[in-house]
ROTOR-381876 format. One record per residue (C-alpha): x, y, z; residue in one letter; residue number from 1. Coordinates in steps of 0.5 Angstrom, whole numbers, plus 500, padded with zeros to 3 digits. Layout:
% ROTOR-381876
X;Y;Z;A;NUM
...
This chain:
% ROTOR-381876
611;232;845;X;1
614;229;853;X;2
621;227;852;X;3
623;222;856;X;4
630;222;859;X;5
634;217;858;X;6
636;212;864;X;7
643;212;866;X;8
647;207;864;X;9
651;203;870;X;10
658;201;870;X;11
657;194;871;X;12
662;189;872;X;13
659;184;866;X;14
659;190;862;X;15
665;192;863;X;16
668;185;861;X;17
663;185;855;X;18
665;192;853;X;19
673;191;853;X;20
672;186;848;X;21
672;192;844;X;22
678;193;845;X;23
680;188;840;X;24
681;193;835;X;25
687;197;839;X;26
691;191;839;X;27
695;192;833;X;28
697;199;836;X;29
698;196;844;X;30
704;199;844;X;31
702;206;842;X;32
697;205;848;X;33
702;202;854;X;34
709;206;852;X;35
702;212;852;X;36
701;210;859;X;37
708;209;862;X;38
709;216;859;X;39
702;218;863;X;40
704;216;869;X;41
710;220;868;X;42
708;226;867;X;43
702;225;872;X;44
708;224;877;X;45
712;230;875;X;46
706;234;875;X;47
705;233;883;X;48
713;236;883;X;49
710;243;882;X;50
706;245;890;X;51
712;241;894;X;52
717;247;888;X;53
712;253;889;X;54
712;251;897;X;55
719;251;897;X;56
721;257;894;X;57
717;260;899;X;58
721;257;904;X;59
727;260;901;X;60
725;266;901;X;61
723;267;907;X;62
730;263;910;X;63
725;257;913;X;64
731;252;910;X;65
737;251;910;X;66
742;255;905;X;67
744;251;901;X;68
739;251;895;X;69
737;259;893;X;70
731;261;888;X;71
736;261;881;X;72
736;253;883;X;73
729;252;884;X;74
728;257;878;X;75
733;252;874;X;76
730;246;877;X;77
723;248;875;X;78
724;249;868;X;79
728;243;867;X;80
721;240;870;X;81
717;244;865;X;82
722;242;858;X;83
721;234;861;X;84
714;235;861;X;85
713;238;855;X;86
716;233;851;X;87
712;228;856;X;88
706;231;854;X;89
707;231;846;X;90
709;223;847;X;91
703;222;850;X;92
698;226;846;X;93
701;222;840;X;94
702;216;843;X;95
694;216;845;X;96
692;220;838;X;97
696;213;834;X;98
691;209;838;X;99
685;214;838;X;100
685;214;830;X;101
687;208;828;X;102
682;204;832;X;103
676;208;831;X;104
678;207;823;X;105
679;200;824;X;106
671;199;828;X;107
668;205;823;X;108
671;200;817;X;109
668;193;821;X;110
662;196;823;X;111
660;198;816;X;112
662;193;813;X;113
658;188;818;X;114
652;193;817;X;115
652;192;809;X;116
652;184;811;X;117
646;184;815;X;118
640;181;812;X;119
635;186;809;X;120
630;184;815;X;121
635;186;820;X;122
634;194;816;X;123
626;194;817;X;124
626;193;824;X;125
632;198;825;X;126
632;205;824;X;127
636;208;819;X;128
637;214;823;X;129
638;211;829;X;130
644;205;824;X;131
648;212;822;X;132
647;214;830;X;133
652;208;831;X;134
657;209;827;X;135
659;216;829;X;136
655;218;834;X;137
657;212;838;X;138
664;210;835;X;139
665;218;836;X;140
664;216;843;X;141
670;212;843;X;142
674;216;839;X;143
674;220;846;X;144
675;215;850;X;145
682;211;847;X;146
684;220;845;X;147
683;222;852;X;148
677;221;857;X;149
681;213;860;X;150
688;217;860;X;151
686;224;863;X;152
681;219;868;X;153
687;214;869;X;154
691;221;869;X;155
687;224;875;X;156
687;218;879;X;157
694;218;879;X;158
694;225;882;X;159
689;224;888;X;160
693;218;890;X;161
698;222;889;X;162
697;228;892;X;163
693;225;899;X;164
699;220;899;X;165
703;227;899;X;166
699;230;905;X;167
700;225;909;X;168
707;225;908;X;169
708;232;908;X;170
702;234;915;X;171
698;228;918;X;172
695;232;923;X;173
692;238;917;X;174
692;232;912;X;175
687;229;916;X;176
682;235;917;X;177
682;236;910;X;178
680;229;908;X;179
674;229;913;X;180
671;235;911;X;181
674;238;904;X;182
672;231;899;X;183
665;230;902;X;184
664;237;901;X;185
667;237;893;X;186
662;230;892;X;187
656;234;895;X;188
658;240;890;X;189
658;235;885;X;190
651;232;886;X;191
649;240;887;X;192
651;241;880;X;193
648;235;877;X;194
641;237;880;X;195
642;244;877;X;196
644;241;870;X;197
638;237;870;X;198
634;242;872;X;199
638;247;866;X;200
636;242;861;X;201
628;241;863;X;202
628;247;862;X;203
631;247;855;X;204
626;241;853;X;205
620;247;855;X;206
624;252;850;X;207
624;247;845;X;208
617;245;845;X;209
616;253;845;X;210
620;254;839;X;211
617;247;834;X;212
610;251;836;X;213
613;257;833;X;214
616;253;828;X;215
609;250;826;X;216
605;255;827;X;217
609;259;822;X;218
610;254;817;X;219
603;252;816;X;220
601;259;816;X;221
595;259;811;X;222
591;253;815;X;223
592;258;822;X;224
589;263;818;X;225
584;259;814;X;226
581;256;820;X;227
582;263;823;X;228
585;259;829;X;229
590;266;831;X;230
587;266;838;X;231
588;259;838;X;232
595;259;837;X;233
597;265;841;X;234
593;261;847;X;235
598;255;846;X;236
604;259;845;X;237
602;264;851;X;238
601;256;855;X;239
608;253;852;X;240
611;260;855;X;241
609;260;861;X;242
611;253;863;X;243
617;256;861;X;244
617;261;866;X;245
615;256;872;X;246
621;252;870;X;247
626;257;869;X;248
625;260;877;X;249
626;253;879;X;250
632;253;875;X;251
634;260;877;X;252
633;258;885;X;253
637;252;885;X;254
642;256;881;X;255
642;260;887;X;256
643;255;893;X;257
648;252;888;X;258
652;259;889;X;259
650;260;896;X;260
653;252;898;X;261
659;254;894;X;262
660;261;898;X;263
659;257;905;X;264
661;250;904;X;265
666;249;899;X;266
670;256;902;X;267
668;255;910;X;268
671;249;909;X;269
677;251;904;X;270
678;257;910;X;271
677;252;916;X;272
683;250;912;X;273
688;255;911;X;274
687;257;918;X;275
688;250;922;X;276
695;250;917;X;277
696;257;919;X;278
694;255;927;X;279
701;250;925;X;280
705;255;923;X;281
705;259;929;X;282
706;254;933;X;283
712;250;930;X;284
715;258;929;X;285
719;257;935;X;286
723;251;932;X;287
730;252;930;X;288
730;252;922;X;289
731;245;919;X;290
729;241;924;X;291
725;235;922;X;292
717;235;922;X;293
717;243;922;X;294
711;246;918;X;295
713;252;914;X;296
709;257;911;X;297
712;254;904;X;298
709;248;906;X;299
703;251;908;X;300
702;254;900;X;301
705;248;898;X;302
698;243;902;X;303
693;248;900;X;304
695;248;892;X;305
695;240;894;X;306
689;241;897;X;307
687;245;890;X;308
689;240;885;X;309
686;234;889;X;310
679;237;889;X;311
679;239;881;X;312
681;231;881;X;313
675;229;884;X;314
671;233;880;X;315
674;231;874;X;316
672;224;875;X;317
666;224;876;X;318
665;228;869;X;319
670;223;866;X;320
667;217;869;X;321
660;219;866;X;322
664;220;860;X;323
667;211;862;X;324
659;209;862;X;325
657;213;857;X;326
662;209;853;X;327
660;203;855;X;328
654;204;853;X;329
656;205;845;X;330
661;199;845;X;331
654;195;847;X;332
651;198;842;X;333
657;198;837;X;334
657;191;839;X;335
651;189;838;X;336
651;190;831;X;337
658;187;829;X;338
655;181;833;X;339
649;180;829;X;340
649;174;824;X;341
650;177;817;X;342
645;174;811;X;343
650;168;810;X;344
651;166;817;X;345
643;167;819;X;346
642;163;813;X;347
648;159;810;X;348
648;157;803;X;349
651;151;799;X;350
657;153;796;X;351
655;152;789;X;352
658;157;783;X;353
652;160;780;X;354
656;162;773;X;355
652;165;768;X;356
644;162;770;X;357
639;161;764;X;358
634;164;768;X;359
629;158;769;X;360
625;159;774;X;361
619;156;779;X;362
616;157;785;X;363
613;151;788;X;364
607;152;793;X;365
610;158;796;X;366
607;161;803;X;367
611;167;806;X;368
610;171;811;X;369
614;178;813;X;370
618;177;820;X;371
615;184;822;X;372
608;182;821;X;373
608;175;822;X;374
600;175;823;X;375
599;177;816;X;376
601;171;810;X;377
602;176;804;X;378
603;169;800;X;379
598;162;801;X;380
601;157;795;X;381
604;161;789;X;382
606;157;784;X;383
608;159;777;X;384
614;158;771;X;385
619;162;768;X;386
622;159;762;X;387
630;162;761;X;388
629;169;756;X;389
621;168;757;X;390
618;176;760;X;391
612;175;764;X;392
609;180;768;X;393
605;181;775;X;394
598;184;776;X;395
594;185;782;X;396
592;190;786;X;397
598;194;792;X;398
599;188;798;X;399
598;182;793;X;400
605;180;794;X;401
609;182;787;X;402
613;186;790;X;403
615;179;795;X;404
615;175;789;X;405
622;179;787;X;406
624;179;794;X;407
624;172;795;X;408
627;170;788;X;409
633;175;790;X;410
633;171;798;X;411
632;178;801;X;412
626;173;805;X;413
625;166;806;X;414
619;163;804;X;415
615;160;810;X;416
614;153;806;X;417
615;151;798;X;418
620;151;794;X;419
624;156;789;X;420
628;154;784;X;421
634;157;779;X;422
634;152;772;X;423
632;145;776;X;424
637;147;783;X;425
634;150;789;X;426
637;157;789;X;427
640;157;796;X;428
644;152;794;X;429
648;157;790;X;430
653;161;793;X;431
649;167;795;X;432
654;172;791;X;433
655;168;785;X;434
648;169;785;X;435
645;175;786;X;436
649;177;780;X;437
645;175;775;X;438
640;180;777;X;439
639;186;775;X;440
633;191;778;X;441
630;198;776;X;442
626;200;780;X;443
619;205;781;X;444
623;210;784;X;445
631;210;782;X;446
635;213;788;X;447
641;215;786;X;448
648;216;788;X;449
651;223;789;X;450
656;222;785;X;451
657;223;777;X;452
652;220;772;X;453
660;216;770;X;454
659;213;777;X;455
652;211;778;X;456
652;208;770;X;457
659;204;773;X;458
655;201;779;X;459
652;195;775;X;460
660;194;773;X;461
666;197;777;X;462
671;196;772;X;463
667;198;766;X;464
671;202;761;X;465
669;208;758;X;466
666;205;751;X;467
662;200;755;X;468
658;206;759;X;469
657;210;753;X;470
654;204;748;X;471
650;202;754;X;472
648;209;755;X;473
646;208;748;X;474
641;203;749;X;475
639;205;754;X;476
636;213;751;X;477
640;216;755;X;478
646;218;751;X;479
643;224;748;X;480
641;228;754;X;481
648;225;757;X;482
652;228;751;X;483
649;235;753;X;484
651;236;760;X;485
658;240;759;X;486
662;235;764;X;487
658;229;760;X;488
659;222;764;X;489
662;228;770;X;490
655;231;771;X;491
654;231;778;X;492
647;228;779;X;493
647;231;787;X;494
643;228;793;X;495
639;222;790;X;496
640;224;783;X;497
635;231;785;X;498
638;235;779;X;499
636;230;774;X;500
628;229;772;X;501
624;223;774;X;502
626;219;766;X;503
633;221;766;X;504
633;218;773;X;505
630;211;770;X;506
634;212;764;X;507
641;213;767;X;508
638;205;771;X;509
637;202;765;X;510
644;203;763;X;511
646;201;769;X;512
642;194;768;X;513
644;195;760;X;514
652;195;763;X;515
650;189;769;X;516
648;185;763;X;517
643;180;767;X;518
641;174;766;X;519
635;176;770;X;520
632;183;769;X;521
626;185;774;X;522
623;191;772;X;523
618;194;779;X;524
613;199;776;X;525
619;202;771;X;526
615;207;768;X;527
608;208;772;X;528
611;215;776;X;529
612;217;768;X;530
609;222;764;X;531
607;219;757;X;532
613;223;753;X;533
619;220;758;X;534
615;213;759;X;535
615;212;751;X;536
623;214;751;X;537
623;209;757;X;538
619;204;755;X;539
623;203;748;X;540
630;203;753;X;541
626;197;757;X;542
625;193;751;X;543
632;193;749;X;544
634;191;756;X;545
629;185;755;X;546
631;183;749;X;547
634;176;749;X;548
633;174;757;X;549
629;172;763;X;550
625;179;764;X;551
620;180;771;X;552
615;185;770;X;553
611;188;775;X;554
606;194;772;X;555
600;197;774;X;556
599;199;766;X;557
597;194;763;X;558
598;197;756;X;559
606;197;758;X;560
605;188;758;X;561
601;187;753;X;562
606;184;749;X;563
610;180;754;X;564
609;172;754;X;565
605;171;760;X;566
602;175;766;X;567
600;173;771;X;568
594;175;776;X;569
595;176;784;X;570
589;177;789;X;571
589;177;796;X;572
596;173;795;X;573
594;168;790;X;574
594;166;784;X;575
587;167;780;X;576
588;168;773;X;577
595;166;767;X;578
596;167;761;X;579
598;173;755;X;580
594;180;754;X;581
590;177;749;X;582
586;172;752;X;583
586;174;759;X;584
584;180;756;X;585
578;175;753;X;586
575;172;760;X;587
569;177;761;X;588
568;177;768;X;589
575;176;769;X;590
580;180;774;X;591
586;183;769;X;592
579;183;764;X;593
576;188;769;X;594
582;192;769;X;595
584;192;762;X;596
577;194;761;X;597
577;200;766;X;598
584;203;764;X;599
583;202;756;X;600
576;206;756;X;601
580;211;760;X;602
585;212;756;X;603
């Protein structure tokens, strides 16, 4: 497959405004950030001391200076300048990781906790992959950023302008031969080395593509060898390989010119230095040994190792600025995410305590349609009525919008038109918490926690005690496989519950729903991906559960609703047919009679 290399950002200044609104998250800590910069431009300053010392130790040596400072002086000074710059560094580094740290932790924690605000439609439009992406990628980015790319750029830019200031002081004439040749040259070499780069990483897109060939055709061995397709794949991966190759000596001839640009260019240019500065030091050799304006040999040393550190920082900076833009870009996405409105704010809601619901429940008319494919209306005027601690069921065919029905009763999607209602009061008059606290759901497919089945239990009702867990465990027919665990309610259930069967699964939701203790139960195909002797143990385990509240019940087995109160019957989003087991099961032509008839002879 082609990848598609993404395009730069660029630093523009709106971008730029809008990306240090993110800033916000480092104002507790400004102190920590400006004393920071204070000590940066400190030691940057201090750092520019040590050519003019390396320089003027040469002078002394050669006796080009008056004698009066000898190099025991400079070797005191020196040190005295590496002590301060160490406590300098320390400070700084401290300073900034304060800054770096907390501020990270802060927009981490913000991000999150709008993350798990956002209405559920906002998580079918996104990929989860890509939500993860934002909070460590993009907040790592950042991290790097407060830590150590804004200072280490600030720090070089402080040393350019520095170290040319300090040329022109020290040699106008040398420092002006520098300046036109030397930074075009290390811009250039800059550039060189970005187009090299590119090509490096063409060239490890091919090896990738090269390796998932690999990769595919090993592990679909038994295909390869049943379609007898050996020929085949050796021919595609002979063809993935020479791509390879053909890209590899493109990558191999720029790395080349790269190296001979460095060689002639970089280095003649260096030299060409060297030599006009040596040219300068012949001729003021003749002047008397203080005189003003005379260039020495150590002042030489002391304008090529400038000249050094000058060209490092403007190669540093085109680094550190890429890394700037790089940010810039995932504080626009970070900040995309903390600006999205959360699902009271997209769609507020009365502030009506919800309390404990009797669990009346009625649609009225309901249209609905899912914002991602809006084209498709999934329900064209559903009505039906719930009475408080009555169990219905839902029937119909996959797509014929049970599943919504539960959605829209949870307010994870607004109806296109109609109305719901909650014991006689729309249900978004409640407050949306207070509300959703009434409901507990078991699911088809239970994903749990990674944690302890204690945990998982616990997530219907945090401050639970022991007892509580273990009583609803009980109900739940989950206490006996649960008792024999050696570390019991401690057991680790592992990634999504995967070191639990699929009924010990279901069981353990239950008595999270037991513990929950609901005014609502909604019960989505608990026992379909079952076998018959965990679905029977199951089943007894639900029929606790219902007992004495509003239950919603959608199955494709019918034989688990017979006893409900009333079943309703979905097609094509509608509908078509209400009433108990017995008589629904009485309509000879009818829809659930038809399905009934098909699963009981099965069976």
């Amino acid at each position: 497959m082609e990848q598609k290399s993404e395009a730069r950002p660029k630093l523009t200044r709106e971008g730029l405004r809008e990306a240090l609104k993110i800033y916000q998250y480092i104002r507790p800590y400004r102190f920590h950030f400006f004393f920071g910069l204070v000590l940066l431009f400190l030691g940057s300053s201090v750092f520019l001391v040590f050519p003019a010392m390396i320089g003027r130790s040469l002078d002394v040596a050669q006796g080009n200076i008056p004698q009066d400072i000898d190099l025991i002086h400079i070797g005191l000074i020196l040190i005295g300048i590496l002590i301060f710059q160490g406590v300098v560094s320390y400070l700084r580094v401290m300073m900034f990781a304060q800054v770096s740290e907390r501020g990270t932790a802060d927009i981490r924690v913000a991000l999150y906790e709008r993350l798990i605000s956002l209405p559920i439609v906002f998580f079918e439009k996104s990929r989860v992959g890509e939500l993860v992406s934002r909070l460590t990628n993009d907040v790592e980015k950042l991290y790097n950023t407060f830590y150590f790319v804004l200072a280490e750029f600030l720090r070089q830019i402080i040393i350019l302008i520095g170290g040319i200031g300090v040329l022109l002081w020290m040699s106008p004439r040398l420092a002006m031969v520098m300046l036109a040749t030397f930074p075009l040259i290390v811009v250039g070499a800059i550039f060189f080395g970005r187009w090299v780069r590119k090509l490096s990483k063409k060239r490890q897109d091919n090896l990738g593509e090269t390796n998932t060939i690999l990769d595919e055709t090993l592990q679909s061995i038994h295909a390869v060898k049943a379609f007898t397709n050996e020929r085949f794949e050796s021919r595609r991966y002979g063809r993935s390989n020479a791509d390879v190759v053909k890209i590899s000596m493109k990558y191999a001839q720029g790395r080349a010119v790269f190296a001979v640009f460095i060689i002639t260019m970089l280095f003649g240019a260096l030299f060409f230095v060297i030599l006009y500065g040596m040219h300068l030091v012949q001729q003021d050799a003749h002047l008397a040994v203080g005189t003003p304006g005379k260039f020495t040999a150590g002042d030489l040393i002391a304008f090529i190792t400038y000249t050094a550190v000058i060209g490092g920082s403007i190669a540093s900076l085109g680094n550190f600025y890429t890394e700037l833009v790089g940010a810039v870009g995932a504080t626009e996405r970070i900040r995309e995410i903390l600006g999205s409105p959360s699902e009271s704010e997209a769609h507020p809601r009365g502030g009506v305590s919800a309390g404990r619901l009797r669990g009346n429940i009625s649609f009225e008319n309901i249209r609905f349609s899912y914002p991602t494919r809006s084209d498709v209306e999934v329900l064209k005027g559903v009505s039906l009525s719930i009475e408080a601690g009555k169990k219905v069921a839902l029937v119909g065919q996959s797509g014929a919008g049970k599943s919504t029905i539960m959605q829209l009763l949870l307010q994870f999607h607004f109806p296109t038109s109609g109305k719901i209602e909650m014991d006689g009061r729309s249900i978004y008059d409640y407050d949306l918490e207070s509300y959703r606290h009434n409901f507990a759901i078991v699911p088809q497919e239970v994903i749990l926690f990674g944690g302890s089945i204690r945990e998982n239990i616990l997530y219907g009702k945090p401050d639970a005690t022991d007892a509580e867990i273990e009583a609803a465990a009980r109900q739940a027919n989950a206490w006996d496989f649960i008792s024999m665990f050696p570390d019991k309610l401690d057991t680790v259930v592992g990634e999504r519950g995967i070191k639990l069967s699929g009924g010990q699964r279901q069981r353990i939701a239950i008595a999270r729903a037991i513990l929950r203790n609901p005014a609502i139960l909604l019960l989505d195909e608990a026992t379909s991906s079952l076998d018959a002797e965990s679905e029977k143990v199951v089943q007894e385990a639900l029929e606790n559960l219902m007992r004495d509240r509003t239950s919603i019940i959608i199955a494709h087995r019918l034989a688990t609703i017979r006893e409900v109160d009333c079943i309703y019957v979905l097609e094509n989003g509608q509908i078509v047919e209400e009433g108990t087991h017995d008589a629904l099961s009485a309509m000879p032509n009818g829809v659930y009679s038809s399905l009934a008839r098909l699963q009981f002879d099965l069976m």
